[in-house]
DRENGUTOR-247965 format. One record per residue (C-alpha): residue number from 1; x, y, z. Coordinates in pm, 1 decimal, decimal comma. Layout:
// residues N
   n        X        Y        Z
 NUM        X        Y        Z
...
END
This chain:
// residues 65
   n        X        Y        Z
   1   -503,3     92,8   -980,5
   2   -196,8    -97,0  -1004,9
   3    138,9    -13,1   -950,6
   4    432,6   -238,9  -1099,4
   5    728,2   -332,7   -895,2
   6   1094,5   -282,9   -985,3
   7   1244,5   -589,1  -1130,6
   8   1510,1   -531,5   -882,1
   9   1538,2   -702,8   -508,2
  10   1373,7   -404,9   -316,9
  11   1494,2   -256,3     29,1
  12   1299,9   -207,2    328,9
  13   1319,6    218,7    227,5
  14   1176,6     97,7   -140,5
  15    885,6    -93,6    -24,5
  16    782,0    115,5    273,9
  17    764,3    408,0     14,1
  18    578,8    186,7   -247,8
  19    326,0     55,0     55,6
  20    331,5    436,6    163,9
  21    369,3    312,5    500,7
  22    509,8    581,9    807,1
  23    846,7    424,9    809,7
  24   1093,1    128,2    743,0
  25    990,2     17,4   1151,8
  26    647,9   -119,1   1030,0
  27    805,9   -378,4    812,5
  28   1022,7   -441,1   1113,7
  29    729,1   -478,6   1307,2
  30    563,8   -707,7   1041,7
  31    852,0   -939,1    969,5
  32    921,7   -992,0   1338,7
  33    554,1  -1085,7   1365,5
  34    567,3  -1289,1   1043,8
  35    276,4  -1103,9    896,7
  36    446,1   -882,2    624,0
  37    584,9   -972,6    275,0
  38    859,4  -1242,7    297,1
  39   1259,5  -1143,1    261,8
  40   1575,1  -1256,9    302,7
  41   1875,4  -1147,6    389,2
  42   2219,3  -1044,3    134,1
  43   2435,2  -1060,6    459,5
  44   2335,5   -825,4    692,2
  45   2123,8   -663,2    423,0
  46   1719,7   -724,9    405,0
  47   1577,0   -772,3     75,6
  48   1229,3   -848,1    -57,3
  49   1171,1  -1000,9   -391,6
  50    923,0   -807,4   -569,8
  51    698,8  -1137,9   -706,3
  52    682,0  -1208,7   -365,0
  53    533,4   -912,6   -245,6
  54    332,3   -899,5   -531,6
  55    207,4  -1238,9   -434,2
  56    121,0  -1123,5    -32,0
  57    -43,1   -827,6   -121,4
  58   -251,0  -1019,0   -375,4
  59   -327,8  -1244,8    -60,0
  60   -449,6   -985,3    115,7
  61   -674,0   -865,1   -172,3
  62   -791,3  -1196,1   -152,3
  63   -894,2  -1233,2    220,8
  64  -1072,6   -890,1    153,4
  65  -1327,6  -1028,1    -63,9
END
């Protein structure tokens, strides 16, 4: 199954619902553990851009295998 991303910068509340994860903390969690999708910040704004998350998660798939 694949789901495609928004061609928009997405916000911590749009990928935690895409990654159906229990809230916007886990990303926290990851990004202060450096093991999550990169972002950056729009001033005191996080964003992620979608190729890149497309790009970690098909690392992931990767290390599965």
């Amino acid at each position: 199954m694949t789901i495609a991303l928004p061609e928009r910068y997405l916000t911590p509340e749009d990928l935690a619902e895409l990654l159906a994860l229990p809230s916007v903390e886990t990303l926290y969690q990851w990004r202060r553990k450096r093991t999550g999708p990169p972002a950056f910040r729009v001033g005191k704004h996080l964003r992620y851009d979608p190729a890149d998350v497309h790009m970690w998660i098909a690392g992931l798939v990767e290390q599965e295998r």
